[in-house]
C-alpha positions, 0 to 999 in steps of 0.5 A: 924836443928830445929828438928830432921828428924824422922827416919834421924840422920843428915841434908840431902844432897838435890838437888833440880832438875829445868830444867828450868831458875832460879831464875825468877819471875815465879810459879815453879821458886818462888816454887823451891826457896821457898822450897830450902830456906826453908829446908837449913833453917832447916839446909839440905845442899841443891843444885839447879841444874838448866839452866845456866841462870835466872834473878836475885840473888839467895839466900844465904842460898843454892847453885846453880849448872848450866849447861854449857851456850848455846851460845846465849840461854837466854828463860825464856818461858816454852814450848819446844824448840830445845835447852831444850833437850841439857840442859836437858843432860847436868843437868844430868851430873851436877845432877850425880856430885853433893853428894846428899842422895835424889833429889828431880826433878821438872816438866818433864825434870828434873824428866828425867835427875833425872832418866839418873843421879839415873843410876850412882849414885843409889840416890833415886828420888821424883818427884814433879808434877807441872802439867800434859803434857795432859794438857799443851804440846798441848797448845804450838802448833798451827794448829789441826795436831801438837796439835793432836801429842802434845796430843798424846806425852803429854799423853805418857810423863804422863804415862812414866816420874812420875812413873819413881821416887821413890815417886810422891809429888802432889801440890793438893789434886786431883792430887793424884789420878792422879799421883796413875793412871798414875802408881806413886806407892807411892803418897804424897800430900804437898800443895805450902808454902810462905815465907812472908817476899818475899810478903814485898812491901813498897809502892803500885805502883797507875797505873792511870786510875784505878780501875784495875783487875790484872793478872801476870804470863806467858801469855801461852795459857793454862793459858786461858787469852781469858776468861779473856779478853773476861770478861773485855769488860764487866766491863767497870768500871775496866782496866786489868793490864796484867803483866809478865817478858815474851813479853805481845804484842799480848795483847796489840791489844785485843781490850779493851779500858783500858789495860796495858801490863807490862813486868818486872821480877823485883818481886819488881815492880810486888808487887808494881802493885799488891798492886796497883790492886782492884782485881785479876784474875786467869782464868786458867781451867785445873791445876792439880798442884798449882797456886803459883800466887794464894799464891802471889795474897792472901798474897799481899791482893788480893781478887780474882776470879779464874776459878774452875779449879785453884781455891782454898778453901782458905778465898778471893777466888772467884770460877766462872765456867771453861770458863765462862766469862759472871760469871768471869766478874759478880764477878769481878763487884760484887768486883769493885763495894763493896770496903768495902767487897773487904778490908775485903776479902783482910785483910782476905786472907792475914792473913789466908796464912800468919798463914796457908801456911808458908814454915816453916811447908810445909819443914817438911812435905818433911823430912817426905817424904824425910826420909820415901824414904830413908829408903825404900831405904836403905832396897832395 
């Protein structure tokens, strides 16, 4: 290790918990190799325990432990489905197998199969709160009935599934208050780190036609890309460069004369287009966590204009109003328009991630909660 653990003698036994796909190229996924690599890099002995499939290789430095694969089940989208429930018992079982001191369990299925699995072996959980239900369930759902239930049912999860670990790790400053109101006695905040070495691209990827706005991530409702497509048809001079590793079809037909939908989950080709890019966008409203798009967007020299509801207060950012494209599509021309400030916006968000948000410093701000949980535990 680079460092002792204050308050720990010896490396930890982490499992890192992602009901989920791993890896793939999207925001909790990057998150959880980021931080994985992260702390096996400071010398934990640190587990994924994850779905049995993803896109890609993980990396070295730790393990990966997957559920048992479910015939013919390979979604990389996130919402429910009526396999999740399966392998959310079943990352359970894996999690209660693995010799751990802490787990650490990411979004709301995990935390939960943390919990069914902290039954058997009394391991203590963190929680790492990504987002809240009451923000996202009902964004799955079409017709008001089924997102009336959604809301309903989200609004439940919040209130039952974060107090149920042992200490609560929000990615934004707000999300504090949050997670203290919906019961979370002990709350910590540790903003997303990057690993810029993840962020190295040889060459950017010109997409003819441009200059292009770019967005990659998951095209889900929450992610409010109506905004974004309804400010493009007022920046005639830009294209929209849409990019995700999930299906982007009902993108293709929104009725802007220059719009190119690109699914990959090659990150490698994803940084290419992003270089390739003038701007980017990230119209999202309600985010109680940390948009990791952002960290990518600014570490690739990206200025960006973001809704505030995403928005950070880091150097190339640009906050507009929440579902406001007439501002969304005002900054994005002002950017279009100004290379000069563009390029200087850009040289500046990559400098500030690179020396303020490294992954080496948010690892130890975790041995700190890491250690600060084990030692109430131990006095349990």
């Amino acid at each position: 290790m680079s460092g002792p653990v204050p308050g720990v003698d010896r490396p930890l036994r982490i499992v890192q918990a992602a009901a989920f796909p791993f890896p793939t190229p999207q925001g909790s996924q990057v998150f959880v190799r980021g931080m994985a690599r992260a702390l096996a890099r400071r010398g934990h002995d640190v587990t994924v325990a994850c779905y049995a499939h993803g896109r890609g290789d993980p990396d070295p430095e730790y393990r990966v432990v997957r559920t048992p694969p479910f015939p013919g089940y390979n979604n990389l989208r996130a919402g429910p489905d009526l396999v999740k429930p399966i392998l959310d018992v079943a990352l359970a079982a894996r999690i209660a197998r693995i010799p751990a001191d802490i787990v650490h369990a990411h979004n709301y299925e995990a935390p939960l199969a943390a919990a069914m699995a902290r039954m058997l072996t009394g391991v203590p959980v963190v929680y790492g709160a990504h987002n809240t239900m009451s923000e996202e369930l009902h964004t799955y759902f079409d017709g008001p009935w089924a997102q009336r239930i959604a809301r309903r049912v989200g609004r439940l999860m919040d209130r039952t599934i974060p107090p149920m670990a042992d200490h609560a790790i929000s990615l934004s400053a707000h999300g504090v208050d949050t997670l203290a109101a919906l019961g979370c006695d002990s709350v910590s905040f540790i903003a997303p780190g990057i690993d810029m070495g993840d962020l190295a691209c040889s060459e950017p990827e010109e997409t003819p036609g441009g200059p292009w706005v770019a967005y990659a991530g998951n095209p889900d409702r929450y992610q409010d890309l109506d905004v974004l497509v309804e400010a493009m048809h007022q920046v005639p001079q830009a294209g929209l460069l849409l990019i995700s590793a999930s299906g982007l079809e009902e993108w293709e037909g929104c009725g802007l004369e220059r719009i190119k939908c690109i699914t990959t989950s090659d990150f490698a080709r994803v940084k290419a287009l992003l270089r390739g890019a003038a701007v980017a966008a990230l119209p999202r409203t309600v985010c109680s966590g940390y948009p990791i798009k952002l960290l990518n967007y600014l570490g690739l020299g990206l200025p960006t204009v973001a809704a505030e509801g995403s928005a950070q207060d880091l150097p190339g950012v640009i906050s507009v109003p929440n579902r406001d494209p007439d501002a969304m599509a005002a900054a994005i021309r002002e950017l279009i328009d100004d290379p000069a400030r563009r390029s200087e916006m850009g040289t500046r968000a990559r400098a500030h991630v690179a020396e303020e948000c490294s992954w080496e410093a948010r690892a130890r701000d975790l041995e700190g909660v890491y250690a600060a949980v084990l030692g109430r535990s131990s006095m349990q």
